[in-house]
N, C-alpha and C positions, 0 to 999 in steps of 0.2 A: 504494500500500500504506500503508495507517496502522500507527502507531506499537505501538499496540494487536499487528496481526498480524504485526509484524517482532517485537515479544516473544514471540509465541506457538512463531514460529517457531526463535526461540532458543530460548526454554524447552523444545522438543521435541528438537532437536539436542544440547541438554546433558545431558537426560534418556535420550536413545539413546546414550548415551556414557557413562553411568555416574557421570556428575557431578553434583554437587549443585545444586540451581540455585538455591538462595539467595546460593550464593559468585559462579554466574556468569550476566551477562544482557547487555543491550543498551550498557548504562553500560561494565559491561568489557569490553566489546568495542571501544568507542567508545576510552575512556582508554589501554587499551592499543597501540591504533593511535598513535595520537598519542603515546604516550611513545616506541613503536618508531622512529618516525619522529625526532622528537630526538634519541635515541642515535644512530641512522647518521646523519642530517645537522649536528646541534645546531644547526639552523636553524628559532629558535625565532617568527619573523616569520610561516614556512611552517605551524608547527603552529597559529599565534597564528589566520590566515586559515581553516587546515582546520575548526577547531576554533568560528568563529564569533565570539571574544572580543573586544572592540572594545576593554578594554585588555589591555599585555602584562603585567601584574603580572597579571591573573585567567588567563593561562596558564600563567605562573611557577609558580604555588600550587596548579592544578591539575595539573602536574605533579610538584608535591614537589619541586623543586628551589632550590638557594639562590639567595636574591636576587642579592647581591654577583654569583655566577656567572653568572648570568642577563644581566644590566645589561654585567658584561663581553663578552660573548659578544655580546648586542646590539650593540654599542661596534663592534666589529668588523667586523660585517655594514652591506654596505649596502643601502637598502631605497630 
């Protein structure tokens, strides 16, 4: 499946639900997973992988969350 028809397919599922699909598409689907995923685990190594990022500062930032917090949390975990 390309890219192209996994949007399509969201766009049709947001739209049969009464949402706007400028607010929701493939991007929040994606971001969303991933932040869910941090809050229950705050295993930010796991989202840093799911996510593709080869660094952790470009998962930090993509997920909004503070550096300091981040780096500690790192600190902790071992990888």
């Amino acid at each position: 499946m390309s890219t192209r028809q996994y949007a399509r397919i969201v766009d049709r599922w947001v739209r049969s639900i009464d949402l706007d699909p400028a607010e929701y598409g493939t991007h929040t689907l994606r971001r969303t997973k991933a932040t869910l995923i941090y809050k229950r685990t705050k295993n930010l190594r796991a989202v840093q992988l799911l996510l593709g990022h080869t660094k952790l500062e470009s998962t930090v930032r993509y997920l909004g969350i503070e550096v300091d917090d981040a780096l500690a949390i790192a600190e902790q975990m071992e990888v």
